[in-house]
C-alpha positions as CSV (number, residue, x, y, z in Angstrom):
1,X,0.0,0.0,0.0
2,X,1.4,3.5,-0.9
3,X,0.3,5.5,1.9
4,X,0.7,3.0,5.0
5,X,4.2,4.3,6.6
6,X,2.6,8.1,6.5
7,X,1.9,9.9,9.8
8,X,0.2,13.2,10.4
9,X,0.0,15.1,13.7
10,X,-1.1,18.6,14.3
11,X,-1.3,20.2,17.6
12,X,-3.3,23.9,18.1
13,X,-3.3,26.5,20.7
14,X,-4.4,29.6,21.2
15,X,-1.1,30.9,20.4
16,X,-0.4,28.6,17.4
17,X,0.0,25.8,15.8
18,X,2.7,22.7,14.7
19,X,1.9,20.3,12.3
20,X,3.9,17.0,11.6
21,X,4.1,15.2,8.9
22,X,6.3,11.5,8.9
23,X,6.8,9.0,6.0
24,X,9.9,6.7,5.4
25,X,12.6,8.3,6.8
26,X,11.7,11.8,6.5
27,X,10.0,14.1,8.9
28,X,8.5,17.5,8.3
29,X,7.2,20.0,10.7
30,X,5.5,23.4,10.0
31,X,5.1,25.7,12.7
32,X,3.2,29.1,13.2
33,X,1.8,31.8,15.7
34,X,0.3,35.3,15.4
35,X,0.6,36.9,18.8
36,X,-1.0,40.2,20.1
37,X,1.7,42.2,21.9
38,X,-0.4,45.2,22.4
39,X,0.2,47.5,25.2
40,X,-2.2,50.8,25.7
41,X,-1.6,52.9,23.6
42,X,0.9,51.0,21.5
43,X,-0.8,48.1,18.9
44,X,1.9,45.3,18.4
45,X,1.4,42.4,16.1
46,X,4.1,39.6,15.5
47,X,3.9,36.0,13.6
48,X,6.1,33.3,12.9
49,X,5.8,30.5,10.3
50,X,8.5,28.0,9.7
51,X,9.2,24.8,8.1
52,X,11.6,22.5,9.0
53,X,13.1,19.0,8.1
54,X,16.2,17.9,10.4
55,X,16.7,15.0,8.1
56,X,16.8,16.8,4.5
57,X,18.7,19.8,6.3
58,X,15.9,22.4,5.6
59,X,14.8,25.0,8.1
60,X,13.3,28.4,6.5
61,X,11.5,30.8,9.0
62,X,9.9,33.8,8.1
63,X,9.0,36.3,10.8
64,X,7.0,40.0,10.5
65,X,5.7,42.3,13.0
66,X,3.5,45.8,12.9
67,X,3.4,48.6,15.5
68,X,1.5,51.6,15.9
69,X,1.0,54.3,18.2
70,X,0.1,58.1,18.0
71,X,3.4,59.1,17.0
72,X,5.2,55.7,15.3
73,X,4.3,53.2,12.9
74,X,6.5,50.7,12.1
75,X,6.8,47.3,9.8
76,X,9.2,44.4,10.0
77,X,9.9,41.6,8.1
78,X,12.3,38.3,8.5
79,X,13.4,35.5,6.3
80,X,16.5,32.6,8.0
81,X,16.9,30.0,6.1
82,X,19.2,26.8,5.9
83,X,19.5,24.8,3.2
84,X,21.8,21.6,2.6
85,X,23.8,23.1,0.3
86,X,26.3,24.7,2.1
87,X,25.0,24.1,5.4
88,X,25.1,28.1,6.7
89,X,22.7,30.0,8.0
90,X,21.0,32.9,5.9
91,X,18.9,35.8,6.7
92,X,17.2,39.1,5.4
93,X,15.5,41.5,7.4
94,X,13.4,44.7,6.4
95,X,12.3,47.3,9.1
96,X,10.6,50.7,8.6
97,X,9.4,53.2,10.7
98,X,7.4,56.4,10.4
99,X,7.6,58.8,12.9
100,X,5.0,61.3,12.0
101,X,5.7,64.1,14.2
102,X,9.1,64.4,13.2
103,X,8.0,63.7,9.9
104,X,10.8,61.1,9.5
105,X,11.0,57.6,7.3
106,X,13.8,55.1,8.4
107,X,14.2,52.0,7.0
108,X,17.0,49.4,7.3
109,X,17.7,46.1,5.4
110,X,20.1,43.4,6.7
111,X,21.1,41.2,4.3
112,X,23.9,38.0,5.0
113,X,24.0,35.6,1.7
């Protein structure tokens, strides 16, 4: 039978989630959360998702998170990734920030390849 040696697992929380899936020799889990970091008056919003495989040497994670207040906005994004190739860990950020009584734009990008 094709499909006998396959397993499937998912576990949910409030806070998230992780799902498993096994076959042969090979496992993969995915992984996420969106979490409310929100402080009066500040809104803060943040996730995670990532996908992994220890045995195929994969792990990519991707992150982001939004901020406002009366003065501030602000944006952030996140990629880290490993991949068999060369075995090293990459990663790429973005940020930006508006500061609207200064009337001021700053953005950064990190970038290791």
């Amino acid at each position: 039978m094709l499909f006998q040696d396959i397993t499937l697992s998912t576990e949910a929380t409030l806070e998230g989630f992780k799902t498993t899936l096994a076959y042969e020799r090979q496992i993969w889990t995915l992984e996420g959360a969106v979490r409310d970091e929100s402080r009066y008056p500040r809104v803060k919003y943040s996730s995670l998702f990532r996908l992994s495989s220890p045995t195929s040497l994969i792990d990519v994670q991707l992150t982001s998170n939004a901020a406002e207040d009366t003065e501030t906005t602000s944006r952030g994004f996140g990629l880290k990734y490993l991949i068999s190739r060369d075995r090293q860990l990459k990663t790429l950020s973005l940020k930006s920030e508006i500061n609207r009584l200064r009337k001021e734009l700053k953005l950064e990008v990190n970038l290791s390849i």
